[in-house]
N, C-alpha and C positions, 0 to 999 in steps of 0.2 A: 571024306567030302565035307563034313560039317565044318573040322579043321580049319581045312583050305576056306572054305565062306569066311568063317571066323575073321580067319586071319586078315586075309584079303579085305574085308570091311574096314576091318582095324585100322592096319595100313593106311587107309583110303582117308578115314576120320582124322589119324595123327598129323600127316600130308598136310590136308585143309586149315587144323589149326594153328600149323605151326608158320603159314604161308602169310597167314595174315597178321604176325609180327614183325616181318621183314621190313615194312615199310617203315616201323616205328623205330627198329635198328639204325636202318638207315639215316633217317632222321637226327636219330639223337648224336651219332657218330659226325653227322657232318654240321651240328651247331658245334659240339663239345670242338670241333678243328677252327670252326671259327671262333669261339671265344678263344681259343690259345693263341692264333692268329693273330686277332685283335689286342691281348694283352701282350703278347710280344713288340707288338707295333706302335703301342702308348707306355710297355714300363720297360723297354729294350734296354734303350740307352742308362738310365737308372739300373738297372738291375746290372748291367755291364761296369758301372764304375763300382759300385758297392763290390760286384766277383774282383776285379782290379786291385781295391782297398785291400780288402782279406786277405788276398795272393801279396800285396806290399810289406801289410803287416809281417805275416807270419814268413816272409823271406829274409824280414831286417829282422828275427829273433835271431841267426847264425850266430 
């Protein structure tokens, strides 16, 4: 019987505090989507001629 209280407390304690970082998850996960978002949307076009170059370069080495 003590077990079972034991346990069952336990449980009940771990539950609670693990409940109260979800929010913070959630948070961080959906700035971290807007900054990639955003840096995609300002260094897109840049970032795409630079991959373009490399892919240029290293095809005229044949």
């Amino acid at each position: 019987m003590w077990l079972t209280d034991s346990t069952t407390t336990l449980v009940r304690k771990v539950r609670r505090e693990e409940r109260g970082d979800v929010p913070g998850w959630v948070m961080i996960t959906l700035m971290s989507a807007l900054l990639v978002a955003a840096l995609i949307a300002i260094a897109g076009p840049r970032l795409q001629d630079l991959f373009n170059q490399a892919i240029d370069r290293v095809a005229g080495m044949k």
